[in-house]
C-alpha positions as CSV (number, residue, x, y, z in Angstrom):
1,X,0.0,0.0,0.0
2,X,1.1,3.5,-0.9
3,X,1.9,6.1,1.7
4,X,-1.5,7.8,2.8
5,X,-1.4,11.5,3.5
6,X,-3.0,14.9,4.0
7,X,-4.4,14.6,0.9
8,X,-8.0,14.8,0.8
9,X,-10.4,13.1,-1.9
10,X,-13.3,14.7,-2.2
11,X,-16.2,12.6,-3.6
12,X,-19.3,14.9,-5.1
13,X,-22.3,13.2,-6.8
14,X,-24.9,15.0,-8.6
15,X,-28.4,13.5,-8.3
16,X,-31.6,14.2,-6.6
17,X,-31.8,13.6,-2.6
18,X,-35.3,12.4,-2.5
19,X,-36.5,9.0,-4.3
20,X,-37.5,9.6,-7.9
21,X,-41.7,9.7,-8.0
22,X,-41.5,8.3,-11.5
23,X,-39.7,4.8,-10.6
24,X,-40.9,1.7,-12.1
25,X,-42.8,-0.6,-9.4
26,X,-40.4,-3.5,-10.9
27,X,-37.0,-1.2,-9.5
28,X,-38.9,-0.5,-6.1
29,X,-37.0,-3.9,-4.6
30,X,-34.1,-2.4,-5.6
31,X,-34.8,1.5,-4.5
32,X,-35.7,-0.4,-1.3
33,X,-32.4,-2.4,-1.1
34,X,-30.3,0.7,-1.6
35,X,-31.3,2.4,1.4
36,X,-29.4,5.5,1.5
37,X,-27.4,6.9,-0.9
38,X,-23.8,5.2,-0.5
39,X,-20.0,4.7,-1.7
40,X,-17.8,1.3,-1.3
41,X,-14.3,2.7,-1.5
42,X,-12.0,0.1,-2.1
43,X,-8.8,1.5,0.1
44,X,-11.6,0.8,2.9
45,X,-12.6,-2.6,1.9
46,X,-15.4,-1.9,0.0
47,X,-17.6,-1.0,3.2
48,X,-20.5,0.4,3.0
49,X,-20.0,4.6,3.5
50,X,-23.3,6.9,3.7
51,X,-22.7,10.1,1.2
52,X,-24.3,13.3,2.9
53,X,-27.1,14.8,1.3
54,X,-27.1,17.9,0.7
55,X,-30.4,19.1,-0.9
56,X,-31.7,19.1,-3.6
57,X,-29.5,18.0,-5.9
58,X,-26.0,16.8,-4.6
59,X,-23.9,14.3,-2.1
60,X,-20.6,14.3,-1.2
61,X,-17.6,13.1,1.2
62,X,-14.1,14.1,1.6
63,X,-11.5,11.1,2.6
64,X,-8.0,12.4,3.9
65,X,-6.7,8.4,4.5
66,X,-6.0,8.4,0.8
67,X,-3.4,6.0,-0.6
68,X,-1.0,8.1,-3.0
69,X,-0.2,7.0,-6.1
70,X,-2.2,4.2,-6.2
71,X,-5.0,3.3,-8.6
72,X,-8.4,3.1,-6.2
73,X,-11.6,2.2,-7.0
74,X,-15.4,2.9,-5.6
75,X,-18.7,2.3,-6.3
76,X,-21.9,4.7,-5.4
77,X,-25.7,3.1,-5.0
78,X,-28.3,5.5,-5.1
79,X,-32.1,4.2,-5.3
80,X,-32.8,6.6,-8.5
81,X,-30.8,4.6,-10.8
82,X,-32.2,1.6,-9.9
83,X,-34.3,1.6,-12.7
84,X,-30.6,1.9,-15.2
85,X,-28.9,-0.9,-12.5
86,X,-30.5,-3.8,-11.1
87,X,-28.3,-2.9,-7.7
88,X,-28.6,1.2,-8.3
89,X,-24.7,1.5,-9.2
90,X,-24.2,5.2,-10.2
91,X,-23.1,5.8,-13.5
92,X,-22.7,9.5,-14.8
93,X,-22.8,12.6,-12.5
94,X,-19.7,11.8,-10.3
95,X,-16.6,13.8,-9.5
96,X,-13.6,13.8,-7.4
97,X,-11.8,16.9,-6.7
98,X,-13.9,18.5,-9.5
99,X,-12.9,16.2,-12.0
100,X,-15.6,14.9,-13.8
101,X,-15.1,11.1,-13.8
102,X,-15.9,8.6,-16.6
103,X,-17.3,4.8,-15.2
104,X,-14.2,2.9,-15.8
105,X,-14.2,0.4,-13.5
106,X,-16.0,-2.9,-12.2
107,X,-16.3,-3.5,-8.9
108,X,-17.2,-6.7,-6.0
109,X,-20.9,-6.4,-5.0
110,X,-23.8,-8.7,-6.1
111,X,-21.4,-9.6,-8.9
112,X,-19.6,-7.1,-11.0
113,X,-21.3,-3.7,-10.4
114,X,-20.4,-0.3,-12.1
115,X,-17.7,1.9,-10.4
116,X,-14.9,4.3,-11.1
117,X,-11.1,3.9,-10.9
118,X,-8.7,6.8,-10.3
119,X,-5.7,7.7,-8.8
120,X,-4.4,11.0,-6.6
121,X,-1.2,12.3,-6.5
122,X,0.5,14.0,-3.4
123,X,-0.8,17.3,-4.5
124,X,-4.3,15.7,-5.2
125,X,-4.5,16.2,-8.5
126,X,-6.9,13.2,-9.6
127,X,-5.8,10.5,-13.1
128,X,-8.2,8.0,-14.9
């Protein structure tokens, strides 16, 4: 594992903070599943880490126990894209450090689910 440091990463996603009023009765099991809106960092073993809400439009979290240097990788579930992903993985609308980010990634969760990789650098600027 790389050195961790000050460096902060700081996780924004852009989607609504209340559940979608136009989603399918078929992706209601997995709205339900989701819960809150969440990330599964991978330098924290994939665990389950609540985003904060911060209406109407936006979550986010900042992590300073970054590992520099390294590539990374995490998922976000929100219950609004549960009707795109049969688990809610996040696909568009996420940035890091205001970088837009592209889905690049897979990553461990009921199978292979739809995450980001990237890495940060000691100044934390953020690569895909």
């Amino acid at each position: 594992m790389s050195p961790t440091g000050p460096v902060s990463l700081r996780i924004v996603f852009q989607g609504a903070t209340t559940r979608r009023s136009n989603l399918p009765a078929s992706a209601l099991p997995c709205a339900n599943a989701v819960g809150v809106t969440h990330i599964h960092p991978s330098w924290r073993g994939f665990a389950n880490v609540p985003l904060q809400p911060v209406p109407p439009d936006r979550y986010e979290i900042t992590f300073s126990d970054m590992p520099i240097g390294t590539r990374v990788t995490f998922r976000i579930n929100d219950q609004n894209f549960c009707d795109e992903s049969a688990t809610g993985a996040v696909t568009r609308n996420v940035f890091a450090n205001d970088v837009r980010l592209v889905q690049n990634a897979t990553t461990p969760g009921e199978g292979d689910e739809a995450g980001y990789g990237l890495t940060i650098s000691s100044n934390g600027a953020i690569s895909q």
